[in-house]
MDAnalysis code that builds the backbone (N, CA, C; Angstrom):
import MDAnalysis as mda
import numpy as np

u = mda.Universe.empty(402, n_residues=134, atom_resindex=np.repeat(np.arange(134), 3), trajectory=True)
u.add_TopologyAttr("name", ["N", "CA", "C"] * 134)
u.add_TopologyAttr("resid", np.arange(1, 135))
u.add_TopologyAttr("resname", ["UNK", "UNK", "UNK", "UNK", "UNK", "UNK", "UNK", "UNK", "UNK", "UNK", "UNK", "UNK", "UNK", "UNK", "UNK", "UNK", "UNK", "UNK", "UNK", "UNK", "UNK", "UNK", "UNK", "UNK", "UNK", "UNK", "UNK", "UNK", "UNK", "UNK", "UNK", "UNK", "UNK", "UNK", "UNK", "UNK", "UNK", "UNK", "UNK", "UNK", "UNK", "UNK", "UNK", "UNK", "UNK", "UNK", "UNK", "UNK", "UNK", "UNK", "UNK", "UNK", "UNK", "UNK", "UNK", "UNK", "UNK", "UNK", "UNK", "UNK", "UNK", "UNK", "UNK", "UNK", "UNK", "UNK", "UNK", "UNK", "UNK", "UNK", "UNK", "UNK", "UNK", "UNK", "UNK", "UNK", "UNK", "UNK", "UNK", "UNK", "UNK", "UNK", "UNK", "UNK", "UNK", "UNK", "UNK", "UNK", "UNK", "UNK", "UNK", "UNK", "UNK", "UNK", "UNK", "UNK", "UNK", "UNK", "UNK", "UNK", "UNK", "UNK", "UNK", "UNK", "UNK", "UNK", "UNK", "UNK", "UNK", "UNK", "UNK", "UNK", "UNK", "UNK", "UNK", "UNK", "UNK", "UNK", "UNK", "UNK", "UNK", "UNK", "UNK", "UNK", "UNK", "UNK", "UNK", "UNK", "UNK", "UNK", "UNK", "UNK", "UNK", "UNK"])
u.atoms.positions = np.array([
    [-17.946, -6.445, 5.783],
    [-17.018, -7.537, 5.638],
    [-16.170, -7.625, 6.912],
    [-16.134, -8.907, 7.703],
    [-15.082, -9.041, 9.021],
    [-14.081, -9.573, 8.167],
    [-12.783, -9.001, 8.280],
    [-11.193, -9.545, 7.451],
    [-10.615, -8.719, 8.697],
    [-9.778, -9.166, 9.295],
    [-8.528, -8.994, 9.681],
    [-7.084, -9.569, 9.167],
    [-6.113, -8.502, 9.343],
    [-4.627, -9.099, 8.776],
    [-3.866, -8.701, 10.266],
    [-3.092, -9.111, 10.761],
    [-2.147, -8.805, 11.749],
    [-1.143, -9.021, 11.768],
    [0.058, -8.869, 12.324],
    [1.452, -9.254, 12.620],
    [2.045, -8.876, 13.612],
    [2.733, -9.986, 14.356],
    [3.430, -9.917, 15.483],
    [3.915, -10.940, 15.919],
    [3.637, -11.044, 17.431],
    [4.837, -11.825, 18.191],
    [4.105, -12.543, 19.024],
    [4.364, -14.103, 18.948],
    [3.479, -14.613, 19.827],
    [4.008, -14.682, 21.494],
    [3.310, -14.408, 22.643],
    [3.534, -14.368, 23.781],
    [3.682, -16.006, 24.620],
    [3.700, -16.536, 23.950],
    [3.908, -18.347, 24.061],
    [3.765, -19.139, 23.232],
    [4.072, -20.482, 23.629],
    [3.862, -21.458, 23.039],
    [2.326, -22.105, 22.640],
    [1.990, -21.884, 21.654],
    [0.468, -22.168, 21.195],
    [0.502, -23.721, 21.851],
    [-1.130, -23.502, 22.592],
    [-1.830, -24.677, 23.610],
    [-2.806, -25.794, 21.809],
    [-2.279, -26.797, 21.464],
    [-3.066, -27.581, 21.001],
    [-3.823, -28.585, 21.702],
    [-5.146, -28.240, 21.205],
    [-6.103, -29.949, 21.781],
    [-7.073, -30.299, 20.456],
    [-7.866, -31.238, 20.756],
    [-8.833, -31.720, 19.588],
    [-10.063, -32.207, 20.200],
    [-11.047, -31.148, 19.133],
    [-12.198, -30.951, 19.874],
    [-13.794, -31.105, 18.750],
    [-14.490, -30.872, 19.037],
    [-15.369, -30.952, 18.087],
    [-15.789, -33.034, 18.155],
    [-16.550, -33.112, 17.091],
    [-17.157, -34.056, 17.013],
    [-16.208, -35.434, 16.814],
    [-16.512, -36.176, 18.067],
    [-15.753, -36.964, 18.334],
    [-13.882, -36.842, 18.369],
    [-13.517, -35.756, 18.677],
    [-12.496, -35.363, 19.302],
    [-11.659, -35.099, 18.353],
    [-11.833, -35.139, 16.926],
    [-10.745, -35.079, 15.926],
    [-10.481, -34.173, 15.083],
    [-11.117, -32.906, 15.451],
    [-10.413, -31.464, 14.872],
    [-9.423, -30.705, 15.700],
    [-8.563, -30.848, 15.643],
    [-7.512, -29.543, 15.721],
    [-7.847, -28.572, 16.215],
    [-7.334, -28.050, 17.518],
    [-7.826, -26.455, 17.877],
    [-6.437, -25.695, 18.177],
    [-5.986, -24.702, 17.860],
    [-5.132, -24.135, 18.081],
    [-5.034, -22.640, 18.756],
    [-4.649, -22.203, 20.574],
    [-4.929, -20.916, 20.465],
    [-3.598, -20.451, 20.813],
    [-3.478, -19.492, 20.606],
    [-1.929, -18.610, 21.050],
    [-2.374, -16.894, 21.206],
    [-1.438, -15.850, 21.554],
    [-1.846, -14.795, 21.972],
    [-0.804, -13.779, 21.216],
    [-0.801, -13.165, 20.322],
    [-0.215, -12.307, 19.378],
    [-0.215, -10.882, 19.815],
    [1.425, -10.424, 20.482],
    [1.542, -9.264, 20.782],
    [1.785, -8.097, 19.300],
    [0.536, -7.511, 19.037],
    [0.848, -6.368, 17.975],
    [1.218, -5.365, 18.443],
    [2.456, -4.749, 17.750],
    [3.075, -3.217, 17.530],
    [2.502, -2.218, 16.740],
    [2.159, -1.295, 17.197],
    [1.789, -0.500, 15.848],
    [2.714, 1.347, 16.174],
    [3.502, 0.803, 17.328],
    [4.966, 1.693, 17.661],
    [4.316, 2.666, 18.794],
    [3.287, 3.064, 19.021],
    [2.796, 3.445, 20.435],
    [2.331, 2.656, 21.664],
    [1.971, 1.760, 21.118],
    [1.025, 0.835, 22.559],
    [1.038, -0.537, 21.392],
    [1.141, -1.582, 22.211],
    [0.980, -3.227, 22.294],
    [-0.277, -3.884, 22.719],
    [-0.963, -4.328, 21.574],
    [-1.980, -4.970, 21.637],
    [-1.771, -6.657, 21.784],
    [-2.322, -7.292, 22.742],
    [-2.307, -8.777, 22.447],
    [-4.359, -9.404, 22.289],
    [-3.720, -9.923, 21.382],
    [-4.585, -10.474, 20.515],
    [-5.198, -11.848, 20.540],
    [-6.026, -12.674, 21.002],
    [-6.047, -13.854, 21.236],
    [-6.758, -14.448, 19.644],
    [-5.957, -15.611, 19.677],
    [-6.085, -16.170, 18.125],
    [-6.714, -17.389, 18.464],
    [-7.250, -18.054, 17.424],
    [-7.576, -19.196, 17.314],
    [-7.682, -19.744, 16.410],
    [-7.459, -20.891, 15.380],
    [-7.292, -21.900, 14.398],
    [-7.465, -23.040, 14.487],
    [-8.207, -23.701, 13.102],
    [-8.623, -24.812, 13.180],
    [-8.214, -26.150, 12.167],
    [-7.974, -27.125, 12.259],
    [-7.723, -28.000, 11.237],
    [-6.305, -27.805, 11.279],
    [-5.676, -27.849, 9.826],
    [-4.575, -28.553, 9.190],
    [-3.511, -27.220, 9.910],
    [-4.406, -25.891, 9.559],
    [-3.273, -24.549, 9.965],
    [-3.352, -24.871, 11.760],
    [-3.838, -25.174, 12.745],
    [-3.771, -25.099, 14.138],
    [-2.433, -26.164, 14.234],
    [-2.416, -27.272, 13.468],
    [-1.610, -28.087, 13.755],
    [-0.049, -27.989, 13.091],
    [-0.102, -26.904, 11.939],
    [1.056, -26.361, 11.324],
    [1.446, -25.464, 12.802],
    [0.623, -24.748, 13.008],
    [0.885, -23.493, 14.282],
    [1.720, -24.226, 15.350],
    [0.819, -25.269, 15.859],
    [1.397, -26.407, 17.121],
    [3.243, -26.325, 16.604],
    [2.973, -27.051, 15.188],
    [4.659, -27.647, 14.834],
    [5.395, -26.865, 14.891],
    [5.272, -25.040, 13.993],
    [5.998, -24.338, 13.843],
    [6.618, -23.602, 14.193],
    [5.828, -22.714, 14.963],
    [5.678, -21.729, 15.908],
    [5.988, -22.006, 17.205],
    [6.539, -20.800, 17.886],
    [6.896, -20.508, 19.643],
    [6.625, -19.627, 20.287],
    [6.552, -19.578, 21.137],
    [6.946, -18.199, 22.136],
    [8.136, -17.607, 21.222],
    [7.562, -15.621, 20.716],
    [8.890, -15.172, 20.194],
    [8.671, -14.953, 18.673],
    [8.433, -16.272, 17.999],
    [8.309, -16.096, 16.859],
    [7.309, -14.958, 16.617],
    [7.793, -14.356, 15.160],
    [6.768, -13.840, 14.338],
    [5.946, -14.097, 13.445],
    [4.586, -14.387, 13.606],
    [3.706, -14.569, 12.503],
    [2.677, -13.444, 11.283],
    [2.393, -14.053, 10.812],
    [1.415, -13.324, 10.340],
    [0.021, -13.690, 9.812],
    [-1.324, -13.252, 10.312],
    [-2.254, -13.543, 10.284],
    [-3.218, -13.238, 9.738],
    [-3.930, -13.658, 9.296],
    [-5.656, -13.173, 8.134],
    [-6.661, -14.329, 9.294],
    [-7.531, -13.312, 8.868],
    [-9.021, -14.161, 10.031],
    [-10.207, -13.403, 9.912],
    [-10.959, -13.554, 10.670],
    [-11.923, -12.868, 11.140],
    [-11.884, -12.340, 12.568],
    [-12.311, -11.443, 12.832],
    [-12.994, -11.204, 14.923],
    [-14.374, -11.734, 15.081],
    [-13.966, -12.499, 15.752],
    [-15.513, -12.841, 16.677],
    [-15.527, -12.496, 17.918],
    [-16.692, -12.094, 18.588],
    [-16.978, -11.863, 20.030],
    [-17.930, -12.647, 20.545],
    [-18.203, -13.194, 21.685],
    [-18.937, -13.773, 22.356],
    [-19.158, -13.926, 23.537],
    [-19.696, -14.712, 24.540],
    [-20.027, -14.748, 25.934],
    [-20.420, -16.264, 26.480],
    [-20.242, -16.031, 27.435],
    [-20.142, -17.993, 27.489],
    [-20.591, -17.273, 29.898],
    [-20.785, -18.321, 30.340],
    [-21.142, -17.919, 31.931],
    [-20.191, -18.551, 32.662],
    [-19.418, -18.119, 33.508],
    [-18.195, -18.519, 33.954],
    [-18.796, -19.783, 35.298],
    [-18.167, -20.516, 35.127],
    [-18.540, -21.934, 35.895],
    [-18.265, -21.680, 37.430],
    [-16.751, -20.905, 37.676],
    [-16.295, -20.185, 38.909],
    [-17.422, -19.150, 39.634],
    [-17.592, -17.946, 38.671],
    [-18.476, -16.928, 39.486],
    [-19.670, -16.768, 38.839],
    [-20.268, -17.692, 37.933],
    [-21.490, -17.353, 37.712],
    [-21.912, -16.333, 36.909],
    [-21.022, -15.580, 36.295],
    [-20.628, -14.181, 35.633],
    [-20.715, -14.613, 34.347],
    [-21.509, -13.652, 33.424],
    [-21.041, -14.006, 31.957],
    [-19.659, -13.058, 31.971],
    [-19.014, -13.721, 31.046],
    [-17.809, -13.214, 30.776],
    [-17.873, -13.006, 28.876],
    [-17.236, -11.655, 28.698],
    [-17.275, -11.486, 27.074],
    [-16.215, -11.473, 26.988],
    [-15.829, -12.241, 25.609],
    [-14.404, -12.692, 24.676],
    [-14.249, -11.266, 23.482],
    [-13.424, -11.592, 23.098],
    [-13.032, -11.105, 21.456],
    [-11.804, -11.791, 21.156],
    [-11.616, -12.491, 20.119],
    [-10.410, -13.278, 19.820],
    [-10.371, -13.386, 17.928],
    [-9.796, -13.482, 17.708],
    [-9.474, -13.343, 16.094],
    [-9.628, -15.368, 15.408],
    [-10.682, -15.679, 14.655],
    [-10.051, -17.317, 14.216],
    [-9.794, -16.724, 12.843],
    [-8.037, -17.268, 13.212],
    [-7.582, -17.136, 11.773],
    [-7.693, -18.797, 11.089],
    [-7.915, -18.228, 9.306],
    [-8.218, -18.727, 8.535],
    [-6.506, -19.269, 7.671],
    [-5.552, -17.917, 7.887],
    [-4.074, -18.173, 7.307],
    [-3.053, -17.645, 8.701],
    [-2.073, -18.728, 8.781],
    [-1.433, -18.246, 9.471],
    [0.652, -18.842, 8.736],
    [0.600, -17.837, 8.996],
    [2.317, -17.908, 7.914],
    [3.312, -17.112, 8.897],
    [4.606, -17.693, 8.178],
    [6.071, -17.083, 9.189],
    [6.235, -15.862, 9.001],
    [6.698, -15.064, 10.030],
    [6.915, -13.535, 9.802],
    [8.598, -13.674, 10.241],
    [9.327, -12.939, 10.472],
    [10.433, -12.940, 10.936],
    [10.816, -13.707, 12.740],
    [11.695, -14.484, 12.565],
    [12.222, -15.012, 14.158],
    [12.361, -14.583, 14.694],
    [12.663, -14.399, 15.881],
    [13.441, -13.609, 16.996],
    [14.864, -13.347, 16.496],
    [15.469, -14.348, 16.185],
    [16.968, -14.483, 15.957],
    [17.342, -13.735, 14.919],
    [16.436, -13.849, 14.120],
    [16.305, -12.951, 12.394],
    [16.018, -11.216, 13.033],
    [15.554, -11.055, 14.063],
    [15.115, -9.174, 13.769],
    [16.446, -9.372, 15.193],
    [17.219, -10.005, 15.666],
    [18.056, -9.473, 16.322],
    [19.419, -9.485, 15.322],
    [19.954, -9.960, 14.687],
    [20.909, -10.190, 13.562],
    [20.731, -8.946, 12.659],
    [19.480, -8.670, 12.480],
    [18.986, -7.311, 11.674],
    [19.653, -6.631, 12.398],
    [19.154, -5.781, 14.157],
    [19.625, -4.547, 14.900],
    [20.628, -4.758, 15.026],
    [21.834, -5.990, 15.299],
    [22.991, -5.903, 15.295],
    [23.949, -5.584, 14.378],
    [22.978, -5.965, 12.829],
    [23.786, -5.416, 11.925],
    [23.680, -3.588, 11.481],
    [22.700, -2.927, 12.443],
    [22.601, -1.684, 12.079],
    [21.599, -1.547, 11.093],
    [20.478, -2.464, 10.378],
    [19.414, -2.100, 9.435],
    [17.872, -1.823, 10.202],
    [18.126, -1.731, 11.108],
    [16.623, -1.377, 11.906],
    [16.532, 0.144, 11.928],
    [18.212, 0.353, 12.168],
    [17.648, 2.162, 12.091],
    [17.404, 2.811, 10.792],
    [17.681, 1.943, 9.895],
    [17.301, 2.486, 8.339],
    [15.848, 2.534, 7.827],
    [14.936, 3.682, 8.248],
    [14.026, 3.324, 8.030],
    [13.756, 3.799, 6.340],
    [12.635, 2.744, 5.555],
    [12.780, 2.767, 4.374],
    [11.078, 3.172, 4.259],
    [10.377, 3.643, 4.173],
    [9.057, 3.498, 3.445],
    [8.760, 3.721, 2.020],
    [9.939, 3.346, 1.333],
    [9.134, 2.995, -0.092],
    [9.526, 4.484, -1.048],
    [9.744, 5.702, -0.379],
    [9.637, 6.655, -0.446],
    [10.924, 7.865, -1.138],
    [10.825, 8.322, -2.175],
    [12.872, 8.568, -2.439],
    [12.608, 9.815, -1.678],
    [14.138, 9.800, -0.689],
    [14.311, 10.980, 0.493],
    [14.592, 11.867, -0.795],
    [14.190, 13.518, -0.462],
    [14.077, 14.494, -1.410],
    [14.913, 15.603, -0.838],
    [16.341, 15.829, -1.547],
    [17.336, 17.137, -0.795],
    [17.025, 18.145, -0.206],
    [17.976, 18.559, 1.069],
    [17.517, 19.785, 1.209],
    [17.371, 20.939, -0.025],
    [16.617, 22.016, -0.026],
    [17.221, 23.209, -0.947],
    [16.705, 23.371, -2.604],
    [15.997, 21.763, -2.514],
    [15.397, 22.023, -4.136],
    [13.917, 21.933, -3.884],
    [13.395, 22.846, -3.019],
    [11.892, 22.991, -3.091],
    [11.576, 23.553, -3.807],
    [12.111, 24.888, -4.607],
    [11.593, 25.193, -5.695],
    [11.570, 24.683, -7.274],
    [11.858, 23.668, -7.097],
    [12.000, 23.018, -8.639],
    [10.876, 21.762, -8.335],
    [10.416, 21.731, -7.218],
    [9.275, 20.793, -7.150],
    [7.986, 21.060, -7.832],
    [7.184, 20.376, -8.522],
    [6.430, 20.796, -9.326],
    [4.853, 21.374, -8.678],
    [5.218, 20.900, -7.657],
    [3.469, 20.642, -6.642],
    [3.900, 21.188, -5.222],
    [4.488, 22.927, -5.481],
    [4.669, 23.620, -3.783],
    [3.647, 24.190, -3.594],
])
C-alpha cells in the first residue's frame, strides 16, 4: 500500500497553473519542510482539482499543513542537459490546516512549547516499588 501522512511547513507560496486536457484542471505544487526533531526534510507536493485550488487560496509560505497522498517517483530528460533527471514528490489526495506561524509563535511566547505532553501520566520519583511490572 503507497499512503503517506505528513506535516509541516510550507517553504513558499504554492505555484498554481491548469493543465491537463484542454487546460482546465488545477495543478498545485508547494514544498513541505518536515521536522521529525533531528534533520528537516523538504518534501515536494503536488495536488490536483478542487484541493490544489483550496491550497492556491489558503495557504503560504510559513503556514502549517497537513497532508495524506501517495509517493510517486519518476524521470522525465532534461531539455537543458540532455540528462534524465529522477523526481520523488508526494500527490496529495487531502490537504488541511495545521497550525500558523502566528499560532506556534503565541504558543512559545506563552511558555506551552516547553510543556512537553505525550499522552503519558509522569510517574514520581521513589514509588518504583509499588509498580506492578518492575
Amino acid at each position: 500500500m503507497n499512503n503517506v501522512s505528513l506535516s509541516g511547513r510550507l517553504t513558499k507560496n504554492p505555484e498554481l497553473r491548469y493543465g491537463g486536457q484542454e487546460n482546465s484542471t488545477a495543478i498545485a505544487r508547494f514544498t513541505l519542510a518536515v521536522d521529525d526533531g533531528r534533520e528537516t526534510d523538504f518534501i515536494n507536493i503536488k495536488c490536483f482539482g478542487r484541493t490544489a485550488e483550496w491550497v492556491d487560496k489558503w495557504l503560504s509560505k510559513g503556514n502549517k499543513a497537513e497532508v495524506t497522498g501517495k509517493i510517486k517517483t519518476g524521470s522525465y530528460d532534461s531539455q537543458r542537459t540532455g540528462q534524465k533527471v529522477y523526481y520523488t514528490e508526494v500527490v496529495a489526495n487531502n490537504v488541511g490546516f495545521g497550525e500558523t506561524k502566528a499560532e506556534a509563535e503565541a504558543r512559545a511566547a506563552a511558555g506551552q512549547q516547553t510543556d512537553y505532553n505525550d499522552g503519558f501520566m509522569n510517574i514520581p520519583d521513589g514509588v518504583d516499588d509499588e509498580l506492578p511490572f518492575n
